[in-house]
C-alpha positions in Angstrom: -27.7 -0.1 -5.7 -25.6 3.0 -5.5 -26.4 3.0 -1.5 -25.8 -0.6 -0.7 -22.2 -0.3 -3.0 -21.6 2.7 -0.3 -22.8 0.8 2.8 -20.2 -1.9 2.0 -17.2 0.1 1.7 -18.6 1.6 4.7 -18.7 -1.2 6.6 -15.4 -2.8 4.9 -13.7 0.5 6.5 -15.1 0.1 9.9 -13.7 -3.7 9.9 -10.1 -2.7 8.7 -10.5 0.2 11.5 -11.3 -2.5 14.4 -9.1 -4.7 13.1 -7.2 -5.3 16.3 -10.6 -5.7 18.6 -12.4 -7.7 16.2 -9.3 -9.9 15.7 -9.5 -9.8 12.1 -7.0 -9.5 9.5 -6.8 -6.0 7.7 -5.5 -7.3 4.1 -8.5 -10.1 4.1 -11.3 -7.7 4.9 -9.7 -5.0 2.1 -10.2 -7.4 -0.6 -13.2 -8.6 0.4 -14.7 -5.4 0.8 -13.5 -4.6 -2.7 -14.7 -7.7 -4.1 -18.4 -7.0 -2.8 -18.1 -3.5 -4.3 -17.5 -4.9 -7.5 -20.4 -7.7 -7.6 -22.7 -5.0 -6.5 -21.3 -2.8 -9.2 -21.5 -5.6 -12.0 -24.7 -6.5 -10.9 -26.4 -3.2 -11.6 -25.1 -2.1 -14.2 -26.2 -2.6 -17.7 -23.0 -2.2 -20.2 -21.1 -5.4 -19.3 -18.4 -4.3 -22.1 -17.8 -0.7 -20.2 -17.4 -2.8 -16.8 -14.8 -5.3 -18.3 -13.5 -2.4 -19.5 -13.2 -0.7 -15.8 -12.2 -3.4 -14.3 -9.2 -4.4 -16.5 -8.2 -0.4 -16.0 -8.9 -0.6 -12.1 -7.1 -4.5 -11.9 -4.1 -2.8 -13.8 -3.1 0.2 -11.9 -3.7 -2.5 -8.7 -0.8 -4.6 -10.1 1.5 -2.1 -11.2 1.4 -0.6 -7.6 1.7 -4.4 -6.2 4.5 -4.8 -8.9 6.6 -1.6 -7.8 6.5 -2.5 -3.7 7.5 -6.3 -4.3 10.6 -4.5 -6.2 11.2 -1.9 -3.3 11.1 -4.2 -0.4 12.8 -6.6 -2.3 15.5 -3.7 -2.2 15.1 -3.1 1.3 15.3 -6.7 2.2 18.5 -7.4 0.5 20.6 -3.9 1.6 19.0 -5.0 5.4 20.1 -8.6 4.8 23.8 -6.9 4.0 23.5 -4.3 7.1 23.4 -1.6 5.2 21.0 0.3 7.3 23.1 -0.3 10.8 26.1 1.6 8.7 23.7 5.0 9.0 22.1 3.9 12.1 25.3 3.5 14.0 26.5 7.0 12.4 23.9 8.8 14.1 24.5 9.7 17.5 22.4 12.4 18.1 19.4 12.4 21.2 17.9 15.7 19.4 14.1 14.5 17.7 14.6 17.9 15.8 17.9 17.1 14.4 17.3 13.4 14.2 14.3 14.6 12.3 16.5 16.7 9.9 18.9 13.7 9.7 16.6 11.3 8.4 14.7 13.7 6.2 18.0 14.5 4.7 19.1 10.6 3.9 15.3 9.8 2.7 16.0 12.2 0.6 19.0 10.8 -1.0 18.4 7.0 -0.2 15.3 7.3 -2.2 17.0 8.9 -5.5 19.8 5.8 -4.9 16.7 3.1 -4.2 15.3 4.3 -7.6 18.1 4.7 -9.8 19.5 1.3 -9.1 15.1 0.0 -9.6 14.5 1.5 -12.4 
């Protein structure tokens, strides 16, 4: 069961990688691949208490991650809603990639510390 588990997570990858060719939609085949990986899991194993277990463990850290980027883009939405990013945008006026590099580097740096103070 171990091989068919890897086969579909093999295949799931290939279909979020020729996502654009095959017309398909990357999110859609993600879940379903992990859903399959799952069934096959639960079906071959024998300790259904140390499954629910895994699976309320795996479901949780899924959530908390979904949780924290609904927060940030909320964040990102509403300080680009209020043009906050054409304020920096419009005070950079360099044609340099390696000091428009440095530039950005720099304000990720301290955006990201401002982003989380005012999350948290």
């Amino acid at each position: 069961m171990e091989i068919a588990i890897i086969i579909t997570f093999i295949l799931g990858y290939l279909f979020i990688m020729l996502e654009h060719p095959l017309n398909i939609n990357k999110a859609a085949t993600a879940l379903l691949t992990g859903v399959l990986c799952w069934t096959l899991y639960i079906i071959s194993a024998s300790d259904s208490h140390l499954i629910s277990e895994q699976l309320k463990e795996h479901i949780g850290e899924i959530s908390g991650i979904i949780f924290f980027l609904m927060g940030a883009m909320t964040i990102v939405e509403l300080i680009d809603a209020h043009d906050g990013f054409d304020v920096i945008t419009n005070a950079i006026s360099t044609s340099s990639k390696r000091k428009l590099l440095c530039i950005i580097c720099f304000l990720t740096f301290f955006l990201s510390s401002v982003l989380k103070k005012t999350h948290c």
